[in-house]
Backbone as JSON Lines, residues from 0, in Angstrom:
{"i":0,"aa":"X","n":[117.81,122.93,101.92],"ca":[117.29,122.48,103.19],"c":[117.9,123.35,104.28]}
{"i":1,"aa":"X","n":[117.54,123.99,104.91],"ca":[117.77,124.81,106.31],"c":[118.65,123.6,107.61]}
{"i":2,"aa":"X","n":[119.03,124.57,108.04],"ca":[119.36,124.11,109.31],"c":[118.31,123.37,109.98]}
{"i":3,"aa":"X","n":[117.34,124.13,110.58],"ca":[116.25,123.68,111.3],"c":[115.45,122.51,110.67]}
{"i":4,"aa":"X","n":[115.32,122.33,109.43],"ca":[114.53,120.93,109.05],"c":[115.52,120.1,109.49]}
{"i":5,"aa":"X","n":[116.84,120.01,109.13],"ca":[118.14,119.15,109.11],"c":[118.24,118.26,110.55]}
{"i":6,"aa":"X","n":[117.79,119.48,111.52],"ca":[117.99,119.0,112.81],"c":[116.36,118.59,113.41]}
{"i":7,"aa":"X","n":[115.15,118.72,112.66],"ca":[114.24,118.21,113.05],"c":[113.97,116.55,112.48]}
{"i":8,"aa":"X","n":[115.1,116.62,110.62],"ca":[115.09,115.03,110.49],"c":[115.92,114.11,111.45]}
{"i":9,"aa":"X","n":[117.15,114.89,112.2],"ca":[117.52,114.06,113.14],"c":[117.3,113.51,114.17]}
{"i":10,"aa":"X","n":[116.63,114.26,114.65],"ca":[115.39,113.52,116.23],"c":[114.69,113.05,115.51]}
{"i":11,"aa":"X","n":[113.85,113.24,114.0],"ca":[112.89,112.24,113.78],"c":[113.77,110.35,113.73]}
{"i":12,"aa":"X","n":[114.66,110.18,112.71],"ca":[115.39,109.49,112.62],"c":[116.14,108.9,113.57]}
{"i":13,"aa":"X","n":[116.47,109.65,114.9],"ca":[116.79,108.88,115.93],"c":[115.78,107.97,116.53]}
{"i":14,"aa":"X","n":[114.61,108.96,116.76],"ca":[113.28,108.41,117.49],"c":[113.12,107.09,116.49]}
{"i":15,"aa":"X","n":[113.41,106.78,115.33],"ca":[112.67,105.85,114.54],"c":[113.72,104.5,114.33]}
{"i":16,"aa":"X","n":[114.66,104.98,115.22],"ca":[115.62,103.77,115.03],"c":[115.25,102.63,116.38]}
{"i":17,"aa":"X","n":[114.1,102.75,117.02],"ca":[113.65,101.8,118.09],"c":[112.69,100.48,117.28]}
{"i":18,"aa":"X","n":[112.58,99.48,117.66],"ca":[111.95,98.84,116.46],"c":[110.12,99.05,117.06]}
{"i":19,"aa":"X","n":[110.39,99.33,118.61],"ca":[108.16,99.28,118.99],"c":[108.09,100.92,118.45]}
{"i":20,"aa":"X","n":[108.95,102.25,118.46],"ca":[108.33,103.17,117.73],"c":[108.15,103.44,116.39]}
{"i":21,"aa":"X","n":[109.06,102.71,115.04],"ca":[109.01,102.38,114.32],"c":[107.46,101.47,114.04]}
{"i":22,"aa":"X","n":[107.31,100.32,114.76],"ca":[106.07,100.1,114.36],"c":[104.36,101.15,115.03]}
{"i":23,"aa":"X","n":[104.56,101.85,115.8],"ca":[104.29,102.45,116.28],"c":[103.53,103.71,115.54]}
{"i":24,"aa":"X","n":[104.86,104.19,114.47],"ca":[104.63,104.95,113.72],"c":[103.86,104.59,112.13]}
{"i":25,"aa":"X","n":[104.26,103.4,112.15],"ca":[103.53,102.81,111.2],"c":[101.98,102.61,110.71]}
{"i":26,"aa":"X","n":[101.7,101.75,112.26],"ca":[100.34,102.2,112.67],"c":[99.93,103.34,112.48]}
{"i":27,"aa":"X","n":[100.39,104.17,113.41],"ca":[99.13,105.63,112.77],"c":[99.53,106.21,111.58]}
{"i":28,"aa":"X","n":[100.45,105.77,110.96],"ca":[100.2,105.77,108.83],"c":[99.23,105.39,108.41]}
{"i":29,"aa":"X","n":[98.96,104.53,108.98],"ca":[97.28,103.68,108.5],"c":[96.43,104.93,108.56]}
{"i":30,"aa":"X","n":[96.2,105.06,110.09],"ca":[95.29,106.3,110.8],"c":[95.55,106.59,111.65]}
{"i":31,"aa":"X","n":[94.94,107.69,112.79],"ca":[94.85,108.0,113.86],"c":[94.4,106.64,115.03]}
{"i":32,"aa":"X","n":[95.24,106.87,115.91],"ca":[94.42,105.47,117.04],"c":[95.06,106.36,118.43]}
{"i":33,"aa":"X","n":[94.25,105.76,119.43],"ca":[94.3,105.84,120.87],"c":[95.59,105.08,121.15]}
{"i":34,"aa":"X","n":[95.78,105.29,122.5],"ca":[97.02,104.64,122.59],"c":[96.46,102.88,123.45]}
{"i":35,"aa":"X","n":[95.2,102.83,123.8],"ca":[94.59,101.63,123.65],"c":[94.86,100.8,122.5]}
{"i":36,"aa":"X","n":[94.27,101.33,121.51],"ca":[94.46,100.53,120.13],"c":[95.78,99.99,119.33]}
{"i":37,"aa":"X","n":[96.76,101.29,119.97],"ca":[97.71,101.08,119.54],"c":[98.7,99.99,120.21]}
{"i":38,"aa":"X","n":[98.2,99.51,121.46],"ca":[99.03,99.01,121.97],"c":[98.72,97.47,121.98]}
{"i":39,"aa":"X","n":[97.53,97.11,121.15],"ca":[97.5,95.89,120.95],"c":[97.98,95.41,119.88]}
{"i":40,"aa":"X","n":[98.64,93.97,120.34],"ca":[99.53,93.3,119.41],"c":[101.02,93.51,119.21]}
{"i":41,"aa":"X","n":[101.23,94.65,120.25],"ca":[102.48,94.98,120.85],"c":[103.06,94.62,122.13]}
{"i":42,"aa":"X","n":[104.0,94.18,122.36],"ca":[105.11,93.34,123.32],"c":[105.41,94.28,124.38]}
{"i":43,"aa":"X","n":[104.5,95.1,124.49],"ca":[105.0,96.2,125.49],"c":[103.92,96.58,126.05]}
{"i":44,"aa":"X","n":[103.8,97.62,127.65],"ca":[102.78,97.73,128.24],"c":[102.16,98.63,127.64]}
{"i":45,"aa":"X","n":[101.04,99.35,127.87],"ca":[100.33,100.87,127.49],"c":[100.97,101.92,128.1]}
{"i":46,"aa":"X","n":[101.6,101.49,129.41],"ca":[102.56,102.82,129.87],"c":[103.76,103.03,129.16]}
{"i":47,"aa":"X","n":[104.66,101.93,128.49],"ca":[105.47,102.02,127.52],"c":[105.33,102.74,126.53]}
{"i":48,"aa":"X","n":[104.15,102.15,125.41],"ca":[103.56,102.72,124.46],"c":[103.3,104.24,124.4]}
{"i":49,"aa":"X","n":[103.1,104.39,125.68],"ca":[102.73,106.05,126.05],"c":[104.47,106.48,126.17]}
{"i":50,"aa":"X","n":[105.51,106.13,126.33],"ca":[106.55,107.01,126.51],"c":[106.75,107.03,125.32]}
{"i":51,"aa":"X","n":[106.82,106.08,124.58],"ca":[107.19,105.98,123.14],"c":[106.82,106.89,122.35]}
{"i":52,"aa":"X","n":[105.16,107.26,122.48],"ca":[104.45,108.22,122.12],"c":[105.31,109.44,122.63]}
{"i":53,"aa":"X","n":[105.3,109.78,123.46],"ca":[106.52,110.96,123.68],"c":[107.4,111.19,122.92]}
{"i":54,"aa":"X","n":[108.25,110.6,122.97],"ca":[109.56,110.05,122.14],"c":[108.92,111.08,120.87]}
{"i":55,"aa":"X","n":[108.53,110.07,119.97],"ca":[107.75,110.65,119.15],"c":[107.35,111.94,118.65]}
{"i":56,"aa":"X","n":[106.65,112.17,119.68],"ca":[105.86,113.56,119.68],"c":[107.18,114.51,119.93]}
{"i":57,"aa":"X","n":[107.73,114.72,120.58],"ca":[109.33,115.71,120.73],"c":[109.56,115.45,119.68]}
{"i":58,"aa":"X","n":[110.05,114.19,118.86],"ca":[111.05,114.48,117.32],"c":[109.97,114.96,116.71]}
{"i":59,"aa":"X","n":[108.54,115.24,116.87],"ca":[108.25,116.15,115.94],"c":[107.38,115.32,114.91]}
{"i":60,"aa":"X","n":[107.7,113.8,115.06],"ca":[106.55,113.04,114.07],"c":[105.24,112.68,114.36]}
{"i":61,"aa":"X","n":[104.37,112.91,115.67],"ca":[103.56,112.74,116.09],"c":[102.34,113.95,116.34]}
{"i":62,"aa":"X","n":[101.63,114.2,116.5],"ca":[100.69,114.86,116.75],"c":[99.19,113.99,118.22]}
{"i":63,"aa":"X","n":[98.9,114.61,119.11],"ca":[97.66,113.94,119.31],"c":[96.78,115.36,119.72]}
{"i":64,"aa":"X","n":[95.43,114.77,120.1],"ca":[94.0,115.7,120.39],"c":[93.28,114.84,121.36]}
{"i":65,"aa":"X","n":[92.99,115.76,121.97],"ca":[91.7,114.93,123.17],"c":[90.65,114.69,122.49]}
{"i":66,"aa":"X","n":[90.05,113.34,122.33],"ca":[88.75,112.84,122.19],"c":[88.11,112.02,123.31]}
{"i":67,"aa":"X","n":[87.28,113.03,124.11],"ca":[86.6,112.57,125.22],"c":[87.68,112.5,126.17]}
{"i":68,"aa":"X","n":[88.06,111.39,127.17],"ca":[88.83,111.08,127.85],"c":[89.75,110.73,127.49]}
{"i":69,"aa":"X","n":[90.36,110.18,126.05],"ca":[91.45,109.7,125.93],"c":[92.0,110.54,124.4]}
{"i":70,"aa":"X","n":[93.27,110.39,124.5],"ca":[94.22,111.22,122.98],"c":[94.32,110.25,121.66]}
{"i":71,"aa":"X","n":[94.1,110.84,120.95],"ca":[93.94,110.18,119.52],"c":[95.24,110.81,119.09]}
{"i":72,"aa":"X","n":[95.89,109.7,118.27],"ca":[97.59,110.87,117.81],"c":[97.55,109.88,116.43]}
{"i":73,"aa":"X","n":[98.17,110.93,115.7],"ca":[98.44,111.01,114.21],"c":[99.39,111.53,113.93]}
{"i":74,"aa":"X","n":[100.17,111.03,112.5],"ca":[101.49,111.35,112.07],"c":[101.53,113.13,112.05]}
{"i":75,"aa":"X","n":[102.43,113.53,112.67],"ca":[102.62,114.98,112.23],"c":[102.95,115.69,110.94]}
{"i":76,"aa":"X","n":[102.16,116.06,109.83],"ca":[102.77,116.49,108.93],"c":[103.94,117.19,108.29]}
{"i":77,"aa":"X","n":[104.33,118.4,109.43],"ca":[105.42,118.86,109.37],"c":[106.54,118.03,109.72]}
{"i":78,"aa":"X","n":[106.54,117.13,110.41],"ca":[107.69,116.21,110.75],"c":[107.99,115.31,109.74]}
{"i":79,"aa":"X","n":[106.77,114.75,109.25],"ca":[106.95,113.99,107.73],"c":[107.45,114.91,106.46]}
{"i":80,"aa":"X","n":[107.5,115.82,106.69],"ca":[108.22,116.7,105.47],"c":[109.62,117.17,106.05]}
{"i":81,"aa":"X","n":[110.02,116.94,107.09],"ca":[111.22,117.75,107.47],"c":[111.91,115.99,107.01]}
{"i":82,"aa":"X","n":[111.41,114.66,107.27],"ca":[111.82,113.4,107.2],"c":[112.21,113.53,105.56]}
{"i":83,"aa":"X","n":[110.75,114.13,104.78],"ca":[110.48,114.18,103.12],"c":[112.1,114.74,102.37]}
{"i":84,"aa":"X","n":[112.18,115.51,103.24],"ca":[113.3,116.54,102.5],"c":[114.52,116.41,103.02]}
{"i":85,"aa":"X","n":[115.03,115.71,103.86],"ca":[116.08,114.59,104.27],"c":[116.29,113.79,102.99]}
{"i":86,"aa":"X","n":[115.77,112.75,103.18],"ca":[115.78,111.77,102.17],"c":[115.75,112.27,100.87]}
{"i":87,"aa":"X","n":[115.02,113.54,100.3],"ca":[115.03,113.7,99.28],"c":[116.84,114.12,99.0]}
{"i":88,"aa":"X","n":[117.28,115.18,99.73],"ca":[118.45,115.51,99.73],"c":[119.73,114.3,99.74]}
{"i":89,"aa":"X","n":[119.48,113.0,100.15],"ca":[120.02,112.08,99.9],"c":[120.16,111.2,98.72]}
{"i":90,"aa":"X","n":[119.05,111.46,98.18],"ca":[118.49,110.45,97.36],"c":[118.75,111.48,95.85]}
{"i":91,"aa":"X","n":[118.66,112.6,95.72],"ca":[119.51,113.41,94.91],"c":[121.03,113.16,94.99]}
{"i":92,"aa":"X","n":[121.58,113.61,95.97],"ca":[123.01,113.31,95.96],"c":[123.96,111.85,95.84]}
{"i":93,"aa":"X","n":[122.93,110.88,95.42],"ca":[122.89,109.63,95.2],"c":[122.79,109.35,93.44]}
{"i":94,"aa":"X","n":[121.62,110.43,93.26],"ca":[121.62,110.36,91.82],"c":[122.91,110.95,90.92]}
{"i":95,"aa":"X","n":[123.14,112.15,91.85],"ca":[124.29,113.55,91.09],"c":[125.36,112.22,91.27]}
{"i":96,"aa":"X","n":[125.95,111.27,92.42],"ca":[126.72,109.96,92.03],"c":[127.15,109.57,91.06]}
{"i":97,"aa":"X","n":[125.73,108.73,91.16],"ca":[125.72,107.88,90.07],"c":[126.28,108.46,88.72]}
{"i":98,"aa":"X","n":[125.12,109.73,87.84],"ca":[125.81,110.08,87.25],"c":[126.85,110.63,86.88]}
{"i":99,"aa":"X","n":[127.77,111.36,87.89],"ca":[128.88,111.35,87.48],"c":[130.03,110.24,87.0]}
{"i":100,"aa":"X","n":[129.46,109.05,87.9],"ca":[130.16,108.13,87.78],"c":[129.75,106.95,86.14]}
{"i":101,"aa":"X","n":[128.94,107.64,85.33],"ca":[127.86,106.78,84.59],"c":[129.14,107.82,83.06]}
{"i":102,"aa":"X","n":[128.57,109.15,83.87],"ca":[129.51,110.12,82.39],"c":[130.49,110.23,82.19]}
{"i":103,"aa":"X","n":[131.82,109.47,83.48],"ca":[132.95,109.04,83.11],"c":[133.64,108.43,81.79]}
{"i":104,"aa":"X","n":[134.45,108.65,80.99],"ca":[135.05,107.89,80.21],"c":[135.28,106.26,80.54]}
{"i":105,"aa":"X","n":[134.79,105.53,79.85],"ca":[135.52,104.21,80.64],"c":[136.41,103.83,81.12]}
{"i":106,"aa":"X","n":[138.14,104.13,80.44],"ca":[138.83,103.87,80.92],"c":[139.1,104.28,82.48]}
{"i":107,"aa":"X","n":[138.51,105.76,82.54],"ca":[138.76,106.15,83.87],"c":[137.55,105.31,85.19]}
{"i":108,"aa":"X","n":[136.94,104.91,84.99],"ca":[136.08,103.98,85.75],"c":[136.8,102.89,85.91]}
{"i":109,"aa":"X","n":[137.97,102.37,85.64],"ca":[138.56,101.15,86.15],"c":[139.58,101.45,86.93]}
């Protein structure tokens, strides 16, 4: 993993520790939505929703496009792989753990 993904999973991961961009981001997992759509059923205004969207879009997990008058935004792919390969790198070094701790002799595990 590079430097540069390392530090693009960390603004993603900061940005995602809010609980309305977290769901936020969730939503457009589903699909793409306006920030109309997105903001219903959420506890917050549409001008909120729109900073959030910012937020977002800087760490790199967001994407949007003009359709007509208003922006349609969708998960950014590259940001979901810089997130992909974070976690993967964790989730390996979790396994290399375990097993070391699995191929121990017993006695030495106590």
């Amino acid at each position: 993993m590079t430097y540069q993904s390392t530090t693009a999973a960390t603004r993603a991961f900061a940005a995602l520790g809010d609980d309305t961009r977290r769901a936020i981001f969730e939503r457009l997992g589903k699909r793409p939505l306006p920030v109309g759509k997105l903001t219903a059923g959420l506890s917050v205004s549409r001008p909120a929703v729109s900073q959030h969207l910012k937020v977002l879009k800087d760490a790199g997990l967001v994407t949007d496009r003009a359709a007509g008058t208003r922006r349609v935004y969708r998960l950014n792919p590259a940001g979901m792989a810089a997130l992909r390969d974070q976690l993967e790198t964790f989730w390996n070094r979790a396994l290399d753990g375990y097993q070391d701790v699995v191929e121990q002799p017993t006695e030495e595990r106590s």
